[in-house]
mmJSON file of the N, C-alpha and C atoms, coordinates in Angstrom:
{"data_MODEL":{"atom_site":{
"group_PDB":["ATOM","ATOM","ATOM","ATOM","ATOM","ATOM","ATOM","ATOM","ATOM","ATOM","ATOM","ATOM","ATOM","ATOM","ATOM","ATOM","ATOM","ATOM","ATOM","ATOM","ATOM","ATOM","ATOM","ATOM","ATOM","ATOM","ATOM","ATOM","ATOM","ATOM","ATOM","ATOM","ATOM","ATOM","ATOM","ATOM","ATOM","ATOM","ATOM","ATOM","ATOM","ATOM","ATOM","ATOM","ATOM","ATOM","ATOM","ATOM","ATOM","ATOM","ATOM","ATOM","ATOM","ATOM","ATOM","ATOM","ATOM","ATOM","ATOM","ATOM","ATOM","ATOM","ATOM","ATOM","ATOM","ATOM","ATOM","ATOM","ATOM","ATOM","ATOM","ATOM","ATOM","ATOM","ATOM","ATOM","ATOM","ATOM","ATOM","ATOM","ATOM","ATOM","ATOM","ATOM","ATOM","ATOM","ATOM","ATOM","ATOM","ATOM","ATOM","ATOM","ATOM","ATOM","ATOM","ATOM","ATOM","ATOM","ATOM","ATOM","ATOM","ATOM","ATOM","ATOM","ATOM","ATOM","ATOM","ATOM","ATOM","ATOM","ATOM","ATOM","ATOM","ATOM","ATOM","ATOM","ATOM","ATOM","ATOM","ATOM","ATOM","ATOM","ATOM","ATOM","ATOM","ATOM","ATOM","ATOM","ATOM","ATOM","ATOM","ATOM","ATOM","ATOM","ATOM","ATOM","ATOM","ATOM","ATOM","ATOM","ATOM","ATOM","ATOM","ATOM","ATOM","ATOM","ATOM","ATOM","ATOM","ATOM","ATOM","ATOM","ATOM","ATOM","ATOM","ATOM","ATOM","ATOM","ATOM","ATOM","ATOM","ATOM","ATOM","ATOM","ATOM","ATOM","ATOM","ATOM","ATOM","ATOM","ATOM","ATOM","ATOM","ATOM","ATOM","ATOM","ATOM","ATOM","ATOM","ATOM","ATOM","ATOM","ATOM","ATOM","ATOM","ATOM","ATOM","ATOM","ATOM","ATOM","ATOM","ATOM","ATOM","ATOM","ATOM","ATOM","ATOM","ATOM","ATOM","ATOM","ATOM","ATOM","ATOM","ATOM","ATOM","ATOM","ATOM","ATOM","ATOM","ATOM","ATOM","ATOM","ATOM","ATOM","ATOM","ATOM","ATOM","ATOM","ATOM","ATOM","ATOM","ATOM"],
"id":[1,2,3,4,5,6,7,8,9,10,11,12,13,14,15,16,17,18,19,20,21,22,23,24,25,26,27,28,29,30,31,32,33,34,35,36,37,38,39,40,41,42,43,44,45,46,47,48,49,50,51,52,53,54,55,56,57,58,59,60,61,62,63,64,65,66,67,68,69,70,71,72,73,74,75,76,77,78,79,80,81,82,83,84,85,86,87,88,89,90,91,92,93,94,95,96,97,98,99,100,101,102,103,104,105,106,107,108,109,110,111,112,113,114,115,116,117,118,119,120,121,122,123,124,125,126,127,128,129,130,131,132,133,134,135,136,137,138,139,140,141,142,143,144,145,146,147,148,149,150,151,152,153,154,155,156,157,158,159,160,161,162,163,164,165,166,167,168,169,170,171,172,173,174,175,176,177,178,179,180,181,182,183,184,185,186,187,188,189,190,191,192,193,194,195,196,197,198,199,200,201,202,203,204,205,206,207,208,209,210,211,212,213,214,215,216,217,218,219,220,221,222],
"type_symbol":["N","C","C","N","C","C","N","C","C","N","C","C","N","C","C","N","C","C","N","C","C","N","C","C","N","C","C","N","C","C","N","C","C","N","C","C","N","C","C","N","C","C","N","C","C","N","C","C","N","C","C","N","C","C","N","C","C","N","C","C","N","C","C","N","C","C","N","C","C","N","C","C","N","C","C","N","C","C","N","C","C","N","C","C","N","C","C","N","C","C","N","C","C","N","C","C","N","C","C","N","C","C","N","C","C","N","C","C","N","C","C","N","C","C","N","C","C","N","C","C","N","C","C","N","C","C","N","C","C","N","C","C","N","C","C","N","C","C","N","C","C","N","C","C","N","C","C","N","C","C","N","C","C","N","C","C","N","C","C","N","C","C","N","C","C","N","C","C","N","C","C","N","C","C","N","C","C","N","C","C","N","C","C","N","C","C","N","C","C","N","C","C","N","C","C","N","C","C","N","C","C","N","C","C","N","C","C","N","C","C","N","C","C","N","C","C","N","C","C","N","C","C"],
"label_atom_id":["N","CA","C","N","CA","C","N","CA","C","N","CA","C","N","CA","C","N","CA","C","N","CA","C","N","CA","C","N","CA","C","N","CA","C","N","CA","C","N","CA","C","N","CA","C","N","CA","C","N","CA","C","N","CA","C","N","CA","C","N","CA","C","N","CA","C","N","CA","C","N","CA","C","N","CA","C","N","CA","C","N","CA","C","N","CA","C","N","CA","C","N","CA","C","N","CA","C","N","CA","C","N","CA","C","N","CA","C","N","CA","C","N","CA","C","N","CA","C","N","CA","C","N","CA","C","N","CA","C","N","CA","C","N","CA","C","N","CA","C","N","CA","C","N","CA","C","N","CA","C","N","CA","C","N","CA","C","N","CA","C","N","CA","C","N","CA","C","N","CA","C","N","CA","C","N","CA","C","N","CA","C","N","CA","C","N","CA","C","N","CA","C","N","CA","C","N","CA","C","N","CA","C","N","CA","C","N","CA","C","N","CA","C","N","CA","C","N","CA","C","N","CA","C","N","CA","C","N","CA","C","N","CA","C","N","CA","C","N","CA","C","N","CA","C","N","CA","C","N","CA","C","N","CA","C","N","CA","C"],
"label_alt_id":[null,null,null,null,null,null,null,null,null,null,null,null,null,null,null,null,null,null,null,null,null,null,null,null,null,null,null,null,null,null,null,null,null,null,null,null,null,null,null,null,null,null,null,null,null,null,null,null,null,null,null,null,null,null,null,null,null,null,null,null,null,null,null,null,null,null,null,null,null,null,null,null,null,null,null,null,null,null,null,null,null,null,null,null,null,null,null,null,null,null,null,null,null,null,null,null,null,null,null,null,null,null,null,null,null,null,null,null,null,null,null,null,null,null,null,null,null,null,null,null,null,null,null,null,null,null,null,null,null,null,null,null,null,null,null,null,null,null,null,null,null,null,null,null,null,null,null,null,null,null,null,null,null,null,null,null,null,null,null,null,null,null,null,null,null,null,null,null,null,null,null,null,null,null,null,null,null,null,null,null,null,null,null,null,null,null,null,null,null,null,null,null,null,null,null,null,null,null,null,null,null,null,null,null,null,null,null,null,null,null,null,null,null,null,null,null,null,null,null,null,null,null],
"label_comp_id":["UNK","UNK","UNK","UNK","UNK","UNK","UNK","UNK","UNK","UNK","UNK","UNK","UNK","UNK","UNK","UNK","UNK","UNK","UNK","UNK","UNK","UNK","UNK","UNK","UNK","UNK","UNK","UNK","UNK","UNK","UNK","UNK","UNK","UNK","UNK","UNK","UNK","UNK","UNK","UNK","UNK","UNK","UNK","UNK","UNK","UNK","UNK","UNK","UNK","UNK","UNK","UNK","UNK","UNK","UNK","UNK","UNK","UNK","UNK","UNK","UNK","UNK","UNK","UNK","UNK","UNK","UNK","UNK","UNK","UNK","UNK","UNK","UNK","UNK","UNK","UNK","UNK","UNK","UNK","UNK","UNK","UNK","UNK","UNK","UNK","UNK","UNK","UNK","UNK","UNK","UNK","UNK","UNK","UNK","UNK","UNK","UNK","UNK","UNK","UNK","UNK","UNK","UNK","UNK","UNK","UNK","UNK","UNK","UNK","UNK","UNK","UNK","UNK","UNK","UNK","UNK","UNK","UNK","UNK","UNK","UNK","UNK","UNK","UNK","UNK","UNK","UNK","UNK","UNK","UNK","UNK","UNK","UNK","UNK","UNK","UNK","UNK","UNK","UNK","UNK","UNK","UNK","UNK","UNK","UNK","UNK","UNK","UNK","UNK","UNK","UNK","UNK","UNK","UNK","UNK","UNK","UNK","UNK","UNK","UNK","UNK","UNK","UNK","UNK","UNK","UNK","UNK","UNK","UNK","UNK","UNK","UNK","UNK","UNK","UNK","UNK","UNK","UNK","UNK","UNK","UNK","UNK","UNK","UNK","UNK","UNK","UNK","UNK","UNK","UNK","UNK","UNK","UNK","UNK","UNK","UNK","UNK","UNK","UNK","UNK","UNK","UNK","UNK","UNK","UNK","UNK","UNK","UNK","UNK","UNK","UNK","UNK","UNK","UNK","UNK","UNK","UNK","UNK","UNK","UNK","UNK","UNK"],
"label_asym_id":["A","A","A","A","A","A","A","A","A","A","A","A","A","A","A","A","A","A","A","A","A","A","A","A","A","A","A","A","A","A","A","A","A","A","A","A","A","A","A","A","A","A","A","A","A","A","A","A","A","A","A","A","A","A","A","A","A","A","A","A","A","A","A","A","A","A","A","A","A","A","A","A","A","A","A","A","A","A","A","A","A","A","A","A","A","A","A","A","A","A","A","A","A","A","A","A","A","A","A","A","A","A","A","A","A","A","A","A","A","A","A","A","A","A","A","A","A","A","A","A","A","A","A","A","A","A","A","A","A","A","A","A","A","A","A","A","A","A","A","A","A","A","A","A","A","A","A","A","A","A","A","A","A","A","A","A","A","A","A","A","A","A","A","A","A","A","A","A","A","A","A","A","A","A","A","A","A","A","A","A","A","A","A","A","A","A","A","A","A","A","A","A","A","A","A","A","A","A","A","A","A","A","A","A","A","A","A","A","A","A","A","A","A","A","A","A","A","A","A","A","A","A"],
"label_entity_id":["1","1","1","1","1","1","1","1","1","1","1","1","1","1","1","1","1","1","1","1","1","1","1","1","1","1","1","1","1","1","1","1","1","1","1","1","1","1","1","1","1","1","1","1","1","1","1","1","1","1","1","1","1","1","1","1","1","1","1","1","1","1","1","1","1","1","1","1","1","1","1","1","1","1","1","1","1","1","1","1","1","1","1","1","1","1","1","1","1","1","1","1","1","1","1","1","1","1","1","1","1","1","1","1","1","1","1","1","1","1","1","1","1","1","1","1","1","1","1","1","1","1","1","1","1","1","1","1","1","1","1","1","1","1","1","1","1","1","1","1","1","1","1","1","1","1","1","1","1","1","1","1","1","1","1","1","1","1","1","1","1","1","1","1","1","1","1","1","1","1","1","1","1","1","1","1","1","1","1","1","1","1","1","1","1","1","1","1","1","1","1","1","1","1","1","1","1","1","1","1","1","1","1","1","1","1","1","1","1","1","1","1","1","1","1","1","1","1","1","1","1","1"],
"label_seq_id":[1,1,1,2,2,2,3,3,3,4,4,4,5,5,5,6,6,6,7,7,7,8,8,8,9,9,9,10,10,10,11,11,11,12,12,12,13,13,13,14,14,14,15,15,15,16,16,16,17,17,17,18,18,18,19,19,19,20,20,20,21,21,21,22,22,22,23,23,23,24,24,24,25,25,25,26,26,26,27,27,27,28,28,28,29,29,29,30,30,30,31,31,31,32,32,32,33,33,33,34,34,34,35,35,35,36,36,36,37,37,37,38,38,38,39,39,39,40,40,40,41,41,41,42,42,42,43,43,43,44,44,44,45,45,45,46,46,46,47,47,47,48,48,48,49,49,49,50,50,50,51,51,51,52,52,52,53,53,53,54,54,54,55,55,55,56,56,56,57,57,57,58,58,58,59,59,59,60,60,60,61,61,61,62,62,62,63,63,63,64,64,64,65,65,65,66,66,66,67,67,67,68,68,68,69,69,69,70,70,70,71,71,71,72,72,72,73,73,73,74,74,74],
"pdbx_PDB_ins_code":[null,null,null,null,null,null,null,null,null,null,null,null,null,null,null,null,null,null,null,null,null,null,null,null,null,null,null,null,null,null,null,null,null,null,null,null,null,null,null,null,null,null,null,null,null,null,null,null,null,null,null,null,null,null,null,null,null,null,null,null,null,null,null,null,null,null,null,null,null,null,null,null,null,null,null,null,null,null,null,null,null,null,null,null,null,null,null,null,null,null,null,null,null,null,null,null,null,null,null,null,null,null,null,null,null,null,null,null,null,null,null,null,null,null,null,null,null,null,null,null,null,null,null,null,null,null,null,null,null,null,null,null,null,null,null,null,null,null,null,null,null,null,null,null,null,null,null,null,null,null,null,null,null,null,null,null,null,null,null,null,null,null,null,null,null,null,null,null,null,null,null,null,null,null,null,null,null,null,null,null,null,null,null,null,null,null,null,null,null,null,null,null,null,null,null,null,null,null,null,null,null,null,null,null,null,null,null,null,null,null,null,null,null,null,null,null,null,null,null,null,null,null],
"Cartn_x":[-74.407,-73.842,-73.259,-72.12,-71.338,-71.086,-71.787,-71.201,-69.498,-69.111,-68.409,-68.341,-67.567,-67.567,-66.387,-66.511,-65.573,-64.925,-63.95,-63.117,-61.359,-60.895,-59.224,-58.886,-59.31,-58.85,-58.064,-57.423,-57.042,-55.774,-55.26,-54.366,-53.335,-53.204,-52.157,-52.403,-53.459,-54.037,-53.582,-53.321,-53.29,-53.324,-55.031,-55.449,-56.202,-55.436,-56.168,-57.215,-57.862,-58.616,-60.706,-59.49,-61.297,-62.013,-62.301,-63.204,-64.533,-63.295,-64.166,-65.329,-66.232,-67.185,-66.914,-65.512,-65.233,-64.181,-64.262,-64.021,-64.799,-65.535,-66.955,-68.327,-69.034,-70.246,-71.346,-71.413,-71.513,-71.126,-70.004,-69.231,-70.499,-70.37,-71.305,-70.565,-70.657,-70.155,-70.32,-69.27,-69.831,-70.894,-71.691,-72.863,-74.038,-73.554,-75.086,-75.135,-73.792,-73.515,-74.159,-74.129,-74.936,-75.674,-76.64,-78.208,-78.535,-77.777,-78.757,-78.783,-77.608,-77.614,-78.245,-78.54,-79.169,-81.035,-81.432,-83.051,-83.09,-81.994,-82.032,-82.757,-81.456,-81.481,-82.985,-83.519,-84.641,-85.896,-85.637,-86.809,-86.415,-85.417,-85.316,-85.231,-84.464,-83.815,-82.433,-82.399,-81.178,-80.152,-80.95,-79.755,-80.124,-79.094,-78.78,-78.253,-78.626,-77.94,-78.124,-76.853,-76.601,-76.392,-76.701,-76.772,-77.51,-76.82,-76.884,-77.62,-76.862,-77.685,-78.407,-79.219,-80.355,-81.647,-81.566,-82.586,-82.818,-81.423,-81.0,-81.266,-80.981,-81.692,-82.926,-83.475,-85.087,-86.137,-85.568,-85.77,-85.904,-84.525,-84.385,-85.285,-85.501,-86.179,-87.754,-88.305,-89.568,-89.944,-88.542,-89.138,-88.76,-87.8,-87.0,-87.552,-87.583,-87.654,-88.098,-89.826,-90.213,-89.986,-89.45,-88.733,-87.054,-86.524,-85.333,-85.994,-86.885,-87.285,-87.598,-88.406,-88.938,-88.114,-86.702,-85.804,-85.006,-84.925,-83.983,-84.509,-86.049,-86.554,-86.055,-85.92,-85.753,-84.253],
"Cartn_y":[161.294,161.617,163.017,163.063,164.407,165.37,166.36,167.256,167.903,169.119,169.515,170.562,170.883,171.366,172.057,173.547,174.346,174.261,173.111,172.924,173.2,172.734,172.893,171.677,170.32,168.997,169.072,167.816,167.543,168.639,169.345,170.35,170.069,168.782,167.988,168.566,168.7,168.457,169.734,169.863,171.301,172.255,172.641,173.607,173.251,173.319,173.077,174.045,174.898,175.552,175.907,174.93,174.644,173.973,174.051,173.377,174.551,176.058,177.463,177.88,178.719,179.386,180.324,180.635,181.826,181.07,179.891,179.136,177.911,177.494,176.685,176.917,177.512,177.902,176.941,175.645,174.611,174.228,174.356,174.206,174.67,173.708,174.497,174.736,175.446,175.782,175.372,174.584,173.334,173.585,175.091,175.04,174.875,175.151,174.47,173.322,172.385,171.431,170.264,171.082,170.401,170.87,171.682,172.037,170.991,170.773,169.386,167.815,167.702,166.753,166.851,167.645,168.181,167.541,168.386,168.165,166.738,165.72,164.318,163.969,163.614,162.993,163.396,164.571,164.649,164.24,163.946,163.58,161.786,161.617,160.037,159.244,160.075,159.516,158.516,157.646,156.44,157.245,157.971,158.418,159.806,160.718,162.003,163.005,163.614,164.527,165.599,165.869,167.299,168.977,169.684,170.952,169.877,170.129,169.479,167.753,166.924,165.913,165.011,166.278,166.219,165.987,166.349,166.984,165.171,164.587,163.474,162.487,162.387,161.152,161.399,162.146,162.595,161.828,162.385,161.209,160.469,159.555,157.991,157.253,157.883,157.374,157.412,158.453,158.525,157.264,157.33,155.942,154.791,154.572,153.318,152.756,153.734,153.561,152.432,152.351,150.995,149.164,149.87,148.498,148.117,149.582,148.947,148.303,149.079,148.236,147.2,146.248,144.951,144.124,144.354,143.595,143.761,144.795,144.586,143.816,143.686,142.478,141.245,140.62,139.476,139.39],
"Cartn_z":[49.885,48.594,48.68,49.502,49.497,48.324,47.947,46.907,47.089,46.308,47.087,47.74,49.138,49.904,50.324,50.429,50.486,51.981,52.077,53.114,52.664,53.54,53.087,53.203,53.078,52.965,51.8,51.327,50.331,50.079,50.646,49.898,48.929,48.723,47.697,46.44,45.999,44.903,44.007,42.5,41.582,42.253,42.183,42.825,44.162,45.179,46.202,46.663,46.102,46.082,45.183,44.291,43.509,43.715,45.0,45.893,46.818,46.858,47.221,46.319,46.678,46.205,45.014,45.689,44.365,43.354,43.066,42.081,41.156,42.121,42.101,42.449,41.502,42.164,42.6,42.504,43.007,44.395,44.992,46.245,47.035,48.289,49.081,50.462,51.463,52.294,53.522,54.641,55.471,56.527,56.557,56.892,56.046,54.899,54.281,53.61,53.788,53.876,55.172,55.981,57.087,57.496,57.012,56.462,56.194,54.883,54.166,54.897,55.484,56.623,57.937,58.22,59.575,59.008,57.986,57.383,57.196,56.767,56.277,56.967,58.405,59.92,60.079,60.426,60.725,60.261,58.867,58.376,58.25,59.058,58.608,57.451,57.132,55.429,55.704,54.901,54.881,53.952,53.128,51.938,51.902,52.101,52.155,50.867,50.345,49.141,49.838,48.751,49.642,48.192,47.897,47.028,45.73,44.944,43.393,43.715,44.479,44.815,45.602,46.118,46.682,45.648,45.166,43.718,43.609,43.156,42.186,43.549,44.612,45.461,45.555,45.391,45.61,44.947,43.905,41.992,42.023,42.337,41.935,43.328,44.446,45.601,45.15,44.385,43.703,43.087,41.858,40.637,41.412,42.042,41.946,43.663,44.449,45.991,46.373,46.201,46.268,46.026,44.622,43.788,45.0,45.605,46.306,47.383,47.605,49.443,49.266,48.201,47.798,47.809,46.819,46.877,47.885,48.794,50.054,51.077,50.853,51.361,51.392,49.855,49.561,50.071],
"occupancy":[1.0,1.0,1.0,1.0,1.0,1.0,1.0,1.0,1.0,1.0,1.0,1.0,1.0,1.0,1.0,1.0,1.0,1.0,1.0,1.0,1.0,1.0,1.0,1.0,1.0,1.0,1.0,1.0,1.0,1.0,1.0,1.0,1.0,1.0,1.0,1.0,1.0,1.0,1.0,1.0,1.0,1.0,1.0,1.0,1.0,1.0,1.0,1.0,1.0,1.0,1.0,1.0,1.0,1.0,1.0,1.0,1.0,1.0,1.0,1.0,1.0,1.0,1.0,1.0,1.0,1.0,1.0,1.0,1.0,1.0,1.0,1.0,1.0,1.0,1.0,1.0,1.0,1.0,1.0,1.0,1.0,1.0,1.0,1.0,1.0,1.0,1.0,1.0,1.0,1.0,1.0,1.0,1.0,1.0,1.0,1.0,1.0,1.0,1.0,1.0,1.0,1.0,1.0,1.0,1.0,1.0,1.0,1.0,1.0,1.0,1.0,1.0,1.0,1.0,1.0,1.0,1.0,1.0,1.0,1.0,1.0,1.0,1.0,1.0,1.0,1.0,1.0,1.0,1.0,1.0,1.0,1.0,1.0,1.0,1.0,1.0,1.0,1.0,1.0,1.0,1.0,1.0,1.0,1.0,1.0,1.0,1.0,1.0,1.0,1.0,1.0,1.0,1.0,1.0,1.0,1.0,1.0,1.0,1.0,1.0,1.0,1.0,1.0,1.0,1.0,1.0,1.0,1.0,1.0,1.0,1.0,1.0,1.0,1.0,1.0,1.0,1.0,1.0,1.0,1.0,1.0,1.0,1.0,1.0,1.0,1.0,1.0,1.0,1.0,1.0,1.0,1.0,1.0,1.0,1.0,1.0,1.0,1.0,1.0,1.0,1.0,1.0,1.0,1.0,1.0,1.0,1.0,1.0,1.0,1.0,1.0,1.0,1.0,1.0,1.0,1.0,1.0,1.0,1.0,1.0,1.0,1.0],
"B_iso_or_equiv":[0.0,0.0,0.0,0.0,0.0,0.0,0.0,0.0,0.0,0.0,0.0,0.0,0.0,0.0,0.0,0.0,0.0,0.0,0.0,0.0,0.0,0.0,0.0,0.0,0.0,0.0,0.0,0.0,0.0,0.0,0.0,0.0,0.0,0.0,0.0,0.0,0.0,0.0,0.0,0.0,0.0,0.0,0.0,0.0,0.0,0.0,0.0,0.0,0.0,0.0,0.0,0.0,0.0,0.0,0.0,0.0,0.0,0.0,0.0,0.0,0.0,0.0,0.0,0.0,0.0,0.0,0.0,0.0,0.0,0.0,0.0,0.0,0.0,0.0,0.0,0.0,0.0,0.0,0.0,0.0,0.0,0.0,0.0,0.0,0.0,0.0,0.0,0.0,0.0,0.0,0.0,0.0,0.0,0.0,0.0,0.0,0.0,0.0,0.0,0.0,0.0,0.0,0.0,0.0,0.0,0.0,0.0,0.0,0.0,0.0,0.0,0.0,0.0,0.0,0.0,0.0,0.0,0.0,0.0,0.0,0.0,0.0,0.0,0.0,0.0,0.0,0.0,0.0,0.0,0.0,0.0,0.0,0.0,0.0,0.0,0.0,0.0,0.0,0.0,0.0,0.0,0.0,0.0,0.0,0.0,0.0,0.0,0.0,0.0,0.0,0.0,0.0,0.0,0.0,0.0,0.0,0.0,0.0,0.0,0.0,0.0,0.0,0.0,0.0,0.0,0.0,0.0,0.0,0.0,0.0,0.0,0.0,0.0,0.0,0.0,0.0,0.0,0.0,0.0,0.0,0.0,0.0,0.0,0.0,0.0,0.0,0.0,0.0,0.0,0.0,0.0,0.0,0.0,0.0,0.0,0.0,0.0,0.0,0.0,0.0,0.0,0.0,0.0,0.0,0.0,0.0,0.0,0.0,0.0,0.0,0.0,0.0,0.0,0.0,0.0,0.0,0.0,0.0,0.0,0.0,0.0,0.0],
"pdbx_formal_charge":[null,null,null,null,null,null,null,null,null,null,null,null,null,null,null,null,null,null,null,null,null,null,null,null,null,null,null,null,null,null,null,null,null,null,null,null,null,null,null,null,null,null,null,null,null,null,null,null,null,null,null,null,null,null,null,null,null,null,null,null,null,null,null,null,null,null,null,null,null,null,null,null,null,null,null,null,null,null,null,null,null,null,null,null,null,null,null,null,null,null,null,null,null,null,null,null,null,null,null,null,null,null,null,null,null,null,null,null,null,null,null,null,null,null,null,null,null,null,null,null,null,null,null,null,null,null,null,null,null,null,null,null,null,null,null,null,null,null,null,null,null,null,null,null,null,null,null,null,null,null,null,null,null,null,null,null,null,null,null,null,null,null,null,null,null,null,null,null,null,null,null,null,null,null,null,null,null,null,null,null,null,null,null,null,null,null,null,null,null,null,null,null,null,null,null,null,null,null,null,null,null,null,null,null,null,null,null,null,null,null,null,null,null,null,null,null,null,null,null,null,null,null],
"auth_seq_id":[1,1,1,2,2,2,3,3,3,4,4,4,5,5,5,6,6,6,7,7,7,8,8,8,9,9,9,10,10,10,11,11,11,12,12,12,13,13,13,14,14,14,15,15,15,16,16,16,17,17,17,18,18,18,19,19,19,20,20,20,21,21,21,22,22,22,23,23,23,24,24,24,25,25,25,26,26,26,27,27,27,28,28,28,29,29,29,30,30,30,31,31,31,32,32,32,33,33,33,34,34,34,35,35,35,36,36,36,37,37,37,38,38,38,39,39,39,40,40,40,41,41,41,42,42,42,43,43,43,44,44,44,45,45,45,46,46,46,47,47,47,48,48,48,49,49,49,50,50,50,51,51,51,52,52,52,53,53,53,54,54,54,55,55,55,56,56,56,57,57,57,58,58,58,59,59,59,60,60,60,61,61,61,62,62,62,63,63,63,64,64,64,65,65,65,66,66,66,67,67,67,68,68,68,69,69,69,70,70,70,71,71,71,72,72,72,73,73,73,74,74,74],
"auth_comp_id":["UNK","UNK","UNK","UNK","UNK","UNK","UNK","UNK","UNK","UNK","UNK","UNK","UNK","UNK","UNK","UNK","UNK","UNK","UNK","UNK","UNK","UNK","UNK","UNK","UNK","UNK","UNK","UNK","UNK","UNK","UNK","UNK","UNK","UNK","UNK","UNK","UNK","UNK","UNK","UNK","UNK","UNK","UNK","UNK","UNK","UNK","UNK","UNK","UNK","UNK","UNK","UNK","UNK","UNK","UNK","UNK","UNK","UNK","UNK","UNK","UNK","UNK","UNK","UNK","UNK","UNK","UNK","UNK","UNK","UNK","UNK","UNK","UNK","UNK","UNK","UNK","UNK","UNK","UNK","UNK","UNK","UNK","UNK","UNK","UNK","UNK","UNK","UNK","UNK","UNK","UNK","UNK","UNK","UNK","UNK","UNK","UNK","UNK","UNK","UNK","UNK","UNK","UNK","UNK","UNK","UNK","UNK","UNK","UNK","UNK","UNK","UNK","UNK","UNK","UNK","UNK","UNK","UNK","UNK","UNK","UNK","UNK","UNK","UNK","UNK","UNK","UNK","UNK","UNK","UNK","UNK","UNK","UNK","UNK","UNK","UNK","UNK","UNK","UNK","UNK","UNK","UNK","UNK","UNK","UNK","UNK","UNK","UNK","UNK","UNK","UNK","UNK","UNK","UNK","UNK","UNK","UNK","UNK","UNK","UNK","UNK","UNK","UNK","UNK","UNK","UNK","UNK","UNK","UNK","UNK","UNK","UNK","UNK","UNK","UNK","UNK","UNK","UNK","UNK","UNK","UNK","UNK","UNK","UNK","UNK","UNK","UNK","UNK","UNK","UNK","UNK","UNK","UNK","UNK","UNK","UNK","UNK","UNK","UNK","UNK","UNK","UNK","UNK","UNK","UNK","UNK","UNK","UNK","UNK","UNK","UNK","UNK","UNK","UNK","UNK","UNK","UNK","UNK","UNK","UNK","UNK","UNK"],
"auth_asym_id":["A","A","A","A","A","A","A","A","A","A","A","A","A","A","A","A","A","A","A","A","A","A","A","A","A","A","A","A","A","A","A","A","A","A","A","A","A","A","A","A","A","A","A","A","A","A","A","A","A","A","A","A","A","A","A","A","A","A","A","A","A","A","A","A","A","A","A","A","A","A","A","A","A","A","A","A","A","A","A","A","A","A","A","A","A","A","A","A","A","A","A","A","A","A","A","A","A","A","A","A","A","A","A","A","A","A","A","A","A","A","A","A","A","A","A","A","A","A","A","A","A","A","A","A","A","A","A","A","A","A","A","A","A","A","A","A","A","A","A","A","A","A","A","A","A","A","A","A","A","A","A","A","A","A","A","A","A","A","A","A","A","A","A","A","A","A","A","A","A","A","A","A","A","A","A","A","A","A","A","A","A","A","A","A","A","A","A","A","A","A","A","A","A","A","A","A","A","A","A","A","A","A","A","A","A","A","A","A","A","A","A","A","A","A","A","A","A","A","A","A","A","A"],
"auth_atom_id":["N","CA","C","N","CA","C","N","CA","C","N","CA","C","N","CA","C","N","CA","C","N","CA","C","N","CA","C","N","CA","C","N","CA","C","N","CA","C","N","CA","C","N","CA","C","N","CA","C","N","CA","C","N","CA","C","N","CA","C","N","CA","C","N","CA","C","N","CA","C","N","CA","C","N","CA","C","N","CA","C","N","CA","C","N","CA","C","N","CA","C","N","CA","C","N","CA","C","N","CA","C","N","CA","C","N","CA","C","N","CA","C","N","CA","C","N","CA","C","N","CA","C","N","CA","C","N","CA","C","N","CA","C","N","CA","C","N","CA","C","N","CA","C","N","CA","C","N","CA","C","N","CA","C","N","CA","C","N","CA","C","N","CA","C","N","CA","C","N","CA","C","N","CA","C","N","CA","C","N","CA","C","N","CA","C","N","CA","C","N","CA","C","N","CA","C","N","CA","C","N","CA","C","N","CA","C","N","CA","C","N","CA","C","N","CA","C","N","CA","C","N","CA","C","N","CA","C","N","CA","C","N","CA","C","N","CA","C","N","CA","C","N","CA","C","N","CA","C","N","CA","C","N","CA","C","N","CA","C"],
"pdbx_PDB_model_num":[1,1,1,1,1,1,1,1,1,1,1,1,1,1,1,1,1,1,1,1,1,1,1,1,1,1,1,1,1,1,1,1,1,1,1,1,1,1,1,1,1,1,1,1,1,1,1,1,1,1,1,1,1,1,1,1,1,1,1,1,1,1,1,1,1,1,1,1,1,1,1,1,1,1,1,1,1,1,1,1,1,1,1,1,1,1,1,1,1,1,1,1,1,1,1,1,1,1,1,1,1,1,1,1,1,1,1,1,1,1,1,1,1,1,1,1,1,1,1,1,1,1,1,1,1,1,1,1,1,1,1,1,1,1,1,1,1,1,1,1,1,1,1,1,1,1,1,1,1,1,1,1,1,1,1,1,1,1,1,1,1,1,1,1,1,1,1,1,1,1,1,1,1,1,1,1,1,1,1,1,1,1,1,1,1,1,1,1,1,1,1,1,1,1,1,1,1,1,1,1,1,1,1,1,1,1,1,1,1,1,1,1,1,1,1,1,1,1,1,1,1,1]
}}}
């Protein structure tokens, strides 16, 4: 679940820039972007969040986790 990330993709766009730190304080920067991907992999996670939703896969893997694995059973 990619947040966003202060790269230079996309340059089409308005502002191809509100994607930086010093426009989005949210943006995260593609090393701590792959911080959070780096800790996933390691801990053997299927689903990855990354700044802001990390928090939010964390969660729904708490309440819901079990109930997905049951039915990914079936």
């Amino acid at each position: 679940m990619p947040p966003t990330v202060s790269t230079d993709l996309h340059r089409e766009r308005e502002d191809p820039d509100d994607n930086k730190k010093e426009k989005n304080n949210a943006a995260l920067s593609v090393d701590e972007f792959m911080g959070f991907v780096r800790g996933g992999l390691e801990e053997g996670r299927d689903v990855i969040g990354a700044g802001m939703s990390d928090g939010v896969v964390r969660e729904w893997y708490e309440v819901f986790g079990g109930r997905y694995e049951e039915a990914a059973k079936k």
